[in-house]
C-alpha positions as a Markdown table, in Angstrom:
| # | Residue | x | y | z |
|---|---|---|---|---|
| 1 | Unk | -2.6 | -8.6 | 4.2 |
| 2 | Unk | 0.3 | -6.6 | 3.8 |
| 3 | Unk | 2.5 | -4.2 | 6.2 |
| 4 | Unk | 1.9 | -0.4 | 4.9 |
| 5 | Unk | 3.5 | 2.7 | 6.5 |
| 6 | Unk | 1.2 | 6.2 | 6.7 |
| 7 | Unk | 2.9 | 9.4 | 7.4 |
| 8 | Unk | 2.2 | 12.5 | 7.2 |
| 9 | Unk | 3.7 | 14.9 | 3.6 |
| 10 | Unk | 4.7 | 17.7 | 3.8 |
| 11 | Unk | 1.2 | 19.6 | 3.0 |
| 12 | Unk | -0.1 | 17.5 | 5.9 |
| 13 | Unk | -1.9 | 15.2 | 4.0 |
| 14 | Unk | -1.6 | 11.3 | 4.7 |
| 15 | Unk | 0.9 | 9.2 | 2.5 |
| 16 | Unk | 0.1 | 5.1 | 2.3 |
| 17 | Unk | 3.8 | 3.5 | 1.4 |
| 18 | Unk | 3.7 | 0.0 | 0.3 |
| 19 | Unk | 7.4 | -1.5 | 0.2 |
| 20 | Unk | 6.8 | -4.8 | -1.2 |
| 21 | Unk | 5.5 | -2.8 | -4.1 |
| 22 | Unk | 7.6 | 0.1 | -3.9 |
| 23 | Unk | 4.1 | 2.1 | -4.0 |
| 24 | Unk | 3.8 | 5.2 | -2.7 |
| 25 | Unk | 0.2 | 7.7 | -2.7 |
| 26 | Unk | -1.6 | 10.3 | -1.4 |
| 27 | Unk | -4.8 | 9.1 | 0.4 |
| 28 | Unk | -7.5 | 10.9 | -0.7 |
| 29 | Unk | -10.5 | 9.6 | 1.6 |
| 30 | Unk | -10.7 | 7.7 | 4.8 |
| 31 | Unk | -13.7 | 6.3 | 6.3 |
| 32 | Unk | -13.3 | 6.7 | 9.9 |
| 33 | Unk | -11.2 | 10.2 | 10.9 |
| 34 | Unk | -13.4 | 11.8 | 14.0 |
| 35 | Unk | -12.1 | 11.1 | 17.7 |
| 36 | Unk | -12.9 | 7.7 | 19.0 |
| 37 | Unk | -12.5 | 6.1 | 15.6 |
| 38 | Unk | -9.7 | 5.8 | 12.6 |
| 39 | Unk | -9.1 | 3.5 | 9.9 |
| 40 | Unk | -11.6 | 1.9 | 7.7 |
| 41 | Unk | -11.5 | 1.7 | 4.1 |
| 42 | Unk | -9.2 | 4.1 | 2.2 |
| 43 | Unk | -9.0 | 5.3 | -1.3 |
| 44 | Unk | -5.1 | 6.5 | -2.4 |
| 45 | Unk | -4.3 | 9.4 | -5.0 |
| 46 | Unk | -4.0 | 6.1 | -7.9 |
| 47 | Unk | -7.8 | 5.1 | -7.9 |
| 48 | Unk | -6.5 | 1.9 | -5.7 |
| 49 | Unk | -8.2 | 1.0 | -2.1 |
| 50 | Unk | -7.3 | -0.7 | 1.1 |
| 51 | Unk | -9.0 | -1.7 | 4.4 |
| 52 | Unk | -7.1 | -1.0 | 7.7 |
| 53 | Unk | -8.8 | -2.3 | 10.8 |
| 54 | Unk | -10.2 | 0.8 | 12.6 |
| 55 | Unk | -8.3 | 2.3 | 15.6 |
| 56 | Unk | -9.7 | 3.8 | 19.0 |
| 57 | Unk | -8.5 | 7.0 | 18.3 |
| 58 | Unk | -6.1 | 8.6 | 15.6 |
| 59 | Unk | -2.8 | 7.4 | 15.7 |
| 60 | Unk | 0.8 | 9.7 | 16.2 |
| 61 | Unk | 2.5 | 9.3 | 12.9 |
| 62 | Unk | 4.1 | 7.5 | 10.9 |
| 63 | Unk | 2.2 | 3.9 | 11.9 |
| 64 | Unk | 3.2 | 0.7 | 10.5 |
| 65 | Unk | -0.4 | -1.1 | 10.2 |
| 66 | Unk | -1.6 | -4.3 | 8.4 |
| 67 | Unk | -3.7 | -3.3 | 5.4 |
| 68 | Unk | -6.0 | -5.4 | 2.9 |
| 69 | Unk | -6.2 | -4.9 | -0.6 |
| 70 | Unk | -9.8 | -4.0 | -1.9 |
């Protein structure tokens, strides 16, 4: 599992920034996004997707959260 930061762009979309890899993309789906839950798995702007354990409720960003690689 590695350390990922997701932000908001500019557009409002969510960005998924990996340092280690120096990996930045848009995510393009994420499983849970409705109150209550947030997280899941996600699928970025490369064709590349991670798991992020899901959260209560959706987060104030940017989050620094520990992601696995799918």
């Amino acid at each position: 599992m590695a350390n990922v930061m997701i932000s908001r762009g500019d557009d409002g979309t969510l960005v998924f920034y990996l340092p280690k890899k120096d990996l930045e993309e848009a995510i393009l789906s994420l499983e849970y996004t409705g109150p209550g839950r947030w997280g899941g798995e996600m699928r970025l702007a490369d064709g590349s997707g991670y798991f992020i354990e899901p959260l209560p409720e959706v987060p104030r960003f940017p989050i620094t959260l520990r992601a696995k690689r799918l």
